[in-house]
C-alpha positions as CSV (number, residue, x, y, z in Angstrom):
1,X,152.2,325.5,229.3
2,X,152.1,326.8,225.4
3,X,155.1,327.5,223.9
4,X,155.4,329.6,221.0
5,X,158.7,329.6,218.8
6,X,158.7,332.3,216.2
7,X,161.0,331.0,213.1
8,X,162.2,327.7,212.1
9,X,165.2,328.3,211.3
10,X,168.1,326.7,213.2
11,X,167.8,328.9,216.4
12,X,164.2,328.2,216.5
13,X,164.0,324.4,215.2
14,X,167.2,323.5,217.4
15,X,165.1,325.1,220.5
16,X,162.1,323.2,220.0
17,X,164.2,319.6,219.4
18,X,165.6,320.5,222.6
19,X,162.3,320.8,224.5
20,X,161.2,317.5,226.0
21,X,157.5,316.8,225.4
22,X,155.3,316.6,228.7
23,X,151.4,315.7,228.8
24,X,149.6,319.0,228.9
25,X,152.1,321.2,227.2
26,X,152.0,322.2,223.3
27,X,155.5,323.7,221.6
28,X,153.9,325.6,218.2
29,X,156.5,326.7,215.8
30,X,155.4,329.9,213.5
31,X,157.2,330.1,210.1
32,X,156.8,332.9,207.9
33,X,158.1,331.4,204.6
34,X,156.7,327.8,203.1
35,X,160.0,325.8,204.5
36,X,162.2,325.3,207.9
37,X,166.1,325.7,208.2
38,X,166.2,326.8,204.5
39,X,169.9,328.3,205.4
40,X,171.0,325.3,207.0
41,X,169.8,323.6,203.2
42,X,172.1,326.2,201.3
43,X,174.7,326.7,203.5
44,X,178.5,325.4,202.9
45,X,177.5,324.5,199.6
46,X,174.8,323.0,200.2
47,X,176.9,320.9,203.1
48,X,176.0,322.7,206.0
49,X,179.2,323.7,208.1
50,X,177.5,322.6,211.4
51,X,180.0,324.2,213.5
52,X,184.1,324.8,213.7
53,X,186.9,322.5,215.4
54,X,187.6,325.3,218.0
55,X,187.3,324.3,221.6
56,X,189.1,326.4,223.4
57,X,186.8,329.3,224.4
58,X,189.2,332.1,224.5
59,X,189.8,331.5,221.1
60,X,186.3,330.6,219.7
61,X,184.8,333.8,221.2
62,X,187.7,335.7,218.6
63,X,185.6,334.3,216.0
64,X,183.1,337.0,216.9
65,X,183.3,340.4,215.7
66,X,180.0,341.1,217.8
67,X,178.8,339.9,220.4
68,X,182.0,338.5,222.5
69,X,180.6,339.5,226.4
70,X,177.5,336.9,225.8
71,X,179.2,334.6,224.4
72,X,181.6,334.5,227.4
73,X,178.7,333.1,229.1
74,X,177.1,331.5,226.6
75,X,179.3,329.5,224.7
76,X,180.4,327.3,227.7
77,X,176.8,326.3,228.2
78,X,177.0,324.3,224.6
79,X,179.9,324.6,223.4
80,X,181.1,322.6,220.1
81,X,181.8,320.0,221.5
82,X,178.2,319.8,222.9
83,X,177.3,320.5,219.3
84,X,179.4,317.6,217.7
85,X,177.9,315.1,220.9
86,X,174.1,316.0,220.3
87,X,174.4,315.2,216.6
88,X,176.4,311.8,216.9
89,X,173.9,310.9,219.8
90,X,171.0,311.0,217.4
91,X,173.5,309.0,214.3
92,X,175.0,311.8,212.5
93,X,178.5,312.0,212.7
94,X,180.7,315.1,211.9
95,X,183.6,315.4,210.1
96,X,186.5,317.9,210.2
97,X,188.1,319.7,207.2
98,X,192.0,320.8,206.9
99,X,190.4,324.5,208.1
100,X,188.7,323.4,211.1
101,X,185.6,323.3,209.6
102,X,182.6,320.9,210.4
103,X,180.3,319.2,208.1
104,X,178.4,316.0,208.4
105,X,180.1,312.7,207.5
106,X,176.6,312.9,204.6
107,X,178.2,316.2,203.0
108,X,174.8,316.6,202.6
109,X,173.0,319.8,204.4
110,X,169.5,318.0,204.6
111,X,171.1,315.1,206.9
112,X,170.8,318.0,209.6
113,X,167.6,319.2,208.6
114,X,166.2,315.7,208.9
115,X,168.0,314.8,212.2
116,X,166.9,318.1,213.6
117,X,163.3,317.4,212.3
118,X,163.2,314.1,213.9
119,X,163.8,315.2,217.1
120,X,161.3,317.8,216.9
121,X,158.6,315.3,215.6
122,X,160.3,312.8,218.5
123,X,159.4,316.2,221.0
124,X,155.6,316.1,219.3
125,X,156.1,319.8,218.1
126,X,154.0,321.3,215.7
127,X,154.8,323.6,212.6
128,X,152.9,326.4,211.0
129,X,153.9,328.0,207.5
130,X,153.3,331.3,206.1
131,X,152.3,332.8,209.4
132,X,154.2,336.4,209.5
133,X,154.4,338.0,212.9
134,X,152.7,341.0,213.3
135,X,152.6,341.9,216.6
136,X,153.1,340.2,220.4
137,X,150.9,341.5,223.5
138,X,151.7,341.1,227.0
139,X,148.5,340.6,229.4
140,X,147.4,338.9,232.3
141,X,147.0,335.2,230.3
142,X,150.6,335.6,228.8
143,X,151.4,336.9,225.6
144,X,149.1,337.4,222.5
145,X,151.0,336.8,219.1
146,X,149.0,338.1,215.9
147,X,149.8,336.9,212.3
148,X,149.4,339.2,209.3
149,X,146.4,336.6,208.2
150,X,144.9,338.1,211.0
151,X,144.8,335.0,213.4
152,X,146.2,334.5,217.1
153,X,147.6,332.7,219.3
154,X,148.0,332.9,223.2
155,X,151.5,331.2,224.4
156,X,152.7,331.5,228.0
157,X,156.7,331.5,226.8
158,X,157.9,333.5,223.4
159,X,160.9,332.5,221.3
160,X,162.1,335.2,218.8
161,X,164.6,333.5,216.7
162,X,163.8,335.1,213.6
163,X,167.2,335.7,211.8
164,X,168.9,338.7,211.0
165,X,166.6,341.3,209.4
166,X,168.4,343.5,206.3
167,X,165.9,347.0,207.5
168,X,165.3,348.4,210.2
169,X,162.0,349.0,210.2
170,X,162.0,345.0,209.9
171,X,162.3,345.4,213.9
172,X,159.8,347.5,214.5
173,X,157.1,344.7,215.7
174,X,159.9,343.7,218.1
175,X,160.9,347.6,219.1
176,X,156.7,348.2,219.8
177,X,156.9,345.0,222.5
178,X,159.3,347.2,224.2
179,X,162.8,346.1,222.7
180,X,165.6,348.8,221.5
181,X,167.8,346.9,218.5
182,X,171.3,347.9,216.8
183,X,170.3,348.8,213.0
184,X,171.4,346.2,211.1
185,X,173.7,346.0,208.5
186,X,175.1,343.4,206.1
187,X,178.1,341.3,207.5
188,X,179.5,338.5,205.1
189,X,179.6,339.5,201.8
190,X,181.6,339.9,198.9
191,X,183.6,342.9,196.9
192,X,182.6,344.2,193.6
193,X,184.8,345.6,191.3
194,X,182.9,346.8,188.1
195,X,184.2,346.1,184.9
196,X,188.0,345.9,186.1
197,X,190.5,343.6,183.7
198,X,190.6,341.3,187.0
199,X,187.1,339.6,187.1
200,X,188.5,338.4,183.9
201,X,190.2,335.6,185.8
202,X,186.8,334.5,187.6
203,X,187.2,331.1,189.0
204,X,191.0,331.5,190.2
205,X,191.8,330.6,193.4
206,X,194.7,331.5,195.5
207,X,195.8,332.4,199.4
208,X,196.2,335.9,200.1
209,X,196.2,338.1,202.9
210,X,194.1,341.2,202.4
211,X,193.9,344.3,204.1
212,X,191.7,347.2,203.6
213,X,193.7,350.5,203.3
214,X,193.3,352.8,206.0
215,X,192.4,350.3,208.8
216,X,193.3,347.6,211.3
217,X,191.3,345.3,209.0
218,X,193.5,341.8,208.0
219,X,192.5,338.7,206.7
220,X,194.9,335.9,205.4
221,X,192.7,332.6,203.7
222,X,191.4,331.5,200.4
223,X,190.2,334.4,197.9
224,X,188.3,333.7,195.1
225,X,188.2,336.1,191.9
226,X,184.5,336.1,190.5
227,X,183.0,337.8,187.3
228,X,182.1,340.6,189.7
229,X,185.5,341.3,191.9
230,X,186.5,339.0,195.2
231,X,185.2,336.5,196.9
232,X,186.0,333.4,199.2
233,X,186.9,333.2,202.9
234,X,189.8,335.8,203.6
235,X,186.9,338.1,201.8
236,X,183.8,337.2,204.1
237,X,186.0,337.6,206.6
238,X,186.8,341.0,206.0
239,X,183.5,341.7,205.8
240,X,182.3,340.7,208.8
241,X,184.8,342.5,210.8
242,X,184.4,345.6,209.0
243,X,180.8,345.8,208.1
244,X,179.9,349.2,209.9
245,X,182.9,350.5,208.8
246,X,182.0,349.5,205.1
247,X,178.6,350.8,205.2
248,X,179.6,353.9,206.6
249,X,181.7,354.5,203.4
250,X,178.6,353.5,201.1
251,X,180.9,350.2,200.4
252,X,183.7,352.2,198.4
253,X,186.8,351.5,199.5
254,X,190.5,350.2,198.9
255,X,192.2,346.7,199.6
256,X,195.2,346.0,199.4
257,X,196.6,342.2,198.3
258,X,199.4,340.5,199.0
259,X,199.5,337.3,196.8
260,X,202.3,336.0,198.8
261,X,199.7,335.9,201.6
262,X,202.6,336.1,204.6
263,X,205.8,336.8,202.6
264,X,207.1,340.2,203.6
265,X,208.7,342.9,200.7
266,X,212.0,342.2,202.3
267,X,211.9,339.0,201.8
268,X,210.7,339.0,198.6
269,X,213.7,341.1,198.0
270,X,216.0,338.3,198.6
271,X,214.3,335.9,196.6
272,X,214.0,338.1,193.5
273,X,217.9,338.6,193.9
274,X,218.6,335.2,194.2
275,X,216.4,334.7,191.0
276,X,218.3,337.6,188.9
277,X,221.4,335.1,190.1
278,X,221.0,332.1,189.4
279,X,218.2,331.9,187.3
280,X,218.6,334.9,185.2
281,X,218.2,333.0,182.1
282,X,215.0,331.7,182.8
283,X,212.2,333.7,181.1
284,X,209.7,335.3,184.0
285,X,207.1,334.2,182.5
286,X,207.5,330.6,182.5
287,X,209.9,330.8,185.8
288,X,206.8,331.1,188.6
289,X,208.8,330.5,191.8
290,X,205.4,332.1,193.8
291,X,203.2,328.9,193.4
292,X,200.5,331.2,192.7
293,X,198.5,330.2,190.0
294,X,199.6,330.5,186.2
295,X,196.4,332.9,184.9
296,X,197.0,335.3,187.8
297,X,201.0,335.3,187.2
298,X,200.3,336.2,183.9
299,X,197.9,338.5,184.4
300,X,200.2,340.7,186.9
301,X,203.4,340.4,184.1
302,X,201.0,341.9,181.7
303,X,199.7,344.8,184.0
304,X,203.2,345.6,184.8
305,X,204.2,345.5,181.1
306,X,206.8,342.5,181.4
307,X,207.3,340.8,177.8
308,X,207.0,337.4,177.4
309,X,210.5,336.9,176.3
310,X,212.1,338.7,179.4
311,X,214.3,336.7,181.0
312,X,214.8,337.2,184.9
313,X,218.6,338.7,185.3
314,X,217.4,341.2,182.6
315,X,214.5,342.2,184.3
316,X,215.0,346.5,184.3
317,X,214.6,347.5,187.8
318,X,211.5,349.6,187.3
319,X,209.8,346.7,186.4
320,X,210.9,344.4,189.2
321,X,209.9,347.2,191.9
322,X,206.4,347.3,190.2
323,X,206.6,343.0,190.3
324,X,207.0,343.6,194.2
325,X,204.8,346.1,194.7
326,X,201.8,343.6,192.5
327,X,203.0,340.8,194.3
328,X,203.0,342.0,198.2
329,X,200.6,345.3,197.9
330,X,198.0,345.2,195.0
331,X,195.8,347.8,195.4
332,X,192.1,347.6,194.3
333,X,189.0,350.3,194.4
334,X,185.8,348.4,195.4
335,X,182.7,349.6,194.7
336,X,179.7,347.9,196.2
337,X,179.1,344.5,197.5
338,X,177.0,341.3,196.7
339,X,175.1,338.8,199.3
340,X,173.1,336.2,199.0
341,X,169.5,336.3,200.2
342,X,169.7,332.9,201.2
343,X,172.9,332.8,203.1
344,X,172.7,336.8,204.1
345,X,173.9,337.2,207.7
346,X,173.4,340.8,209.8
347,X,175.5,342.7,212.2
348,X,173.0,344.3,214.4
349,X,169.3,343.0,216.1
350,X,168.3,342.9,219.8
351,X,171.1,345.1,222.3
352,X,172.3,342.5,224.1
353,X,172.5,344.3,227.4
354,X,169.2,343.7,227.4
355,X,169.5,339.9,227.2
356,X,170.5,337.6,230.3
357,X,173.4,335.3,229.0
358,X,172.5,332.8,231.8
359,X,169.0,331.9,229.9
360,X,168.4,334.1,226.9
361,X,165.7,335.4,228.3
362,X,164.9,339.6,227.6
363,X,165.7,341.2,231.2
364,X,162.9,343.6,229.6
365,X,159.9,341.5,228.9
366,X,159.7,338.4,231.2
367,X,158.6,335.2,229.3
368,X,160.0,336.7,225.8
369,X,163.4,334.7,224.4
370,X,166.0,335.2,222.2
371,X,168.1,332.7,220.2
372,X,170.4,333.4,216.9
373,X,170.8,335.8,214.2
374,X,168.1,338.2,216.0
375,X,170.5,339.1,219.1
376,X,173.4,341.1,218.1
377,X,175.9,338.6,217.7
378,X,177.3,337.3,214.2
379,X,180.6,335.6,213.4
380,X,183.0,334.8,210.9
381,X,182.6,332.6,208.3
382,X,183.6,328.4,209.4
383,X,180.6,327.4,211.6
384,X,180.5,329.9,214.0
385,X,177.0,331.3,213.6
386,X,175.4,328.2,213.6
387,X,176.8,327.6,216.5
388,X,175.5,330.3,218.1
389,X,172.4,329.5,216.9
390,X,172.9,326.2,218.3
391,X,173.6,327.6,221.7
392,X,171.3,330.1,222.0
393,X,169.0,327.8,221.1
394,X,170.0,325.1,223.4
395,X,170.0,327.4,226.5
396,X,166.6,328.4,226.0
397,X,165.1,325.4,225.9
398,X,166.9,324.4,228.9
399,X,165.8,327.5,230.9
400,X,161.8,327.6,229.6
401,X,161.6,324.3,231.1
402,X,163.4,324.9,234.3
């Protein structure tokens, strides 16, 4: 049997490390680039967050703001767990941050390349670079797959695990074999703010919770100011759940910040009273009782146009409404968004009606796979779409041998 995986990135090399080599049968991997898993490489930092501390499956499929239905019947299959096991089994160990987050013991992203590689040289699986897809055949010998160098190959079993495309027309090789896809759009990325006083502050980092004006959409996490507006966690986040939303609006839009992250306005009330009280000789500006940090407190007394010698009981009560309102609801225009080609991740792919969860196999085209970023499934930022990738990739190896 010939076994052709298109991609080798960590759908596609996790599938073919998970196919055990028999006499007579030949597993080719077709890369289009010069190099395999080159998100794993860049990935947390250059880390890798293999997967996330969340076991129970309820709340892991949460993590998904597409694709929860598979994952239902997926997820169980190789869980993270399963994940965490298969790596120690083969002497790399996984550690887990404050977060739940999961990186290697190594904090080094290639120790997963190379114990993924192994396994795949261990499985006696071959690799070919710079071979771009052009089109896949089905006939009466299997499937014909032909590259854009104008070569062939005849396999028996297909593997699409080709990542998340940014265009649609990117599917349309996939959409001639037969297969319908959701267009895709961008799902982690982060919020520009052109030219505003704020990007001043790049490199400040501070919990917030962050909600963007007009929607159900909440995120509470790290957020990172950057020379171009808002980054970190809470914002991927965001994102993610609200990338077809965001597009639809041509990425401007308003988000409102609450530095306090979970403190409410009425209890911010209190505390500013109690302040006036008994520390109303201190001056606000050196009198930080927020813990946020001391470039963004200053920043927000300056906006509001509170002197550096006012003192906190003889704050005017315009300006301590206008502290609140900073503090608990700080409202920003964005105006486009910024991702990173090598970490970019995609709402949208293969309609995953069209996919049986049991073996990732296309309901559609017999003998065609699916594993990854392809399928339309993507999930928050912590782990969770390697994991997929993991078990997507898992299942399929499982069920092209059975």
């Amino acid at each position: 049997m010939k076994i052709a995986i298109i991609g080798a990135g960590a759908a596609g090399c996790f599938t073919a490390a998970n196919i055990p080599f028999e006499e007579g049968n030949e597993v080719m991997v077709f890369e289009k680039t010069s190099r395999a898993m080159q998100k794993v490489k860049v990935s947390g930092g250059g880390r890798c967050n293999v997967t996330h501390a969340c076991f129970e499956l309820r709340e892991l499929v949460e993590r998904y703001p597409r694709g929860k239905q598979l994952l239902r019947k997926t997820l169980h299959q190789f869980s993270p767990k399963d994940t965490i096991q298969w790596f120690e089994d083969r002497g790399l160990a996984l550690k887990t941050e404050a977060d739940g987050r999961m990186f290697p013991v190594t904090d080094d992203s290639q120790s997963v390349i190379d114990t993924i590689w192994r396994e795949m040289m261990r499985q006696q699986v071959k690799v070919q670079f710079h071979k771009t897809v052009t089109s896949i055949v089905k006939n009466e010998l299997g499937f014909t797959i032909s590259f854009a160098d104008k070569s062939s190959y005849r396999a028996d079993k297909v593997l699409i695990a080709v990542g998340g495309y940014p265009k649609k027309e990117n599917y349309d090789w996939l959409n001639n074999m037969g297969h319908p896809t959701q267009v895709p759009v961008p799902s982690l990325f982060t919020f520009n703010l052109p030219k505003h006083p704020i990007t001043e502050l790049m490199g400040v980092a501070t919990e917030v919770s962050i909600k963007i004006a007009g929607t159900k959409y909440i995120e509470q996490g790290p957020l990172l100011i950057t020379h171009w507006g808002f980054s970190g966690p809470a914002v991927l986040r965001c994102s993610a759940w609200a990338a077809r939303d965001l597009q639809e609006r041509n990425y401007e839009f308003t988000i409102l910040i609450n530095w306090l992250k979970d403190i409410t306005e009425a209890d911010l009330r209190e505390q500013i009273v109690y302040l006036r009280k008994e520390m109303g000789k201190q001056m606000v500006q050196h009198k930080n009782p927020f813990g946020m940090p001391k470039r963004l407190w200053e920043y927000l007394l300056k906006r509001i146009g509170i002197k550096d010698d006012t003192r906190w009981g003889e704050l005017p009560a315009a300006q301590q409404n206008k502290l609140m309102e900073s503090l608990v609801r700080d409202s920003y225009t964005i105006k486009g968004k910024t991702t990173f080609k090598e970490e970019f991740v995609t709402c949208g792919g293969i309609e995953l009606k069209d996919i049986d969860p049991q073996t990732m196999e296309s309901r559609l085209v017999p003998g065609i796979y699916f594993a990854g970023e392809v399928t339309d499934v993507d999930g928050i930022t912590g782990g969770f779409n390697f994991q997929n990738a993991w078990t997507s990739g898992w299942i399929v190896a499982k069920s092209m041998m059975s």
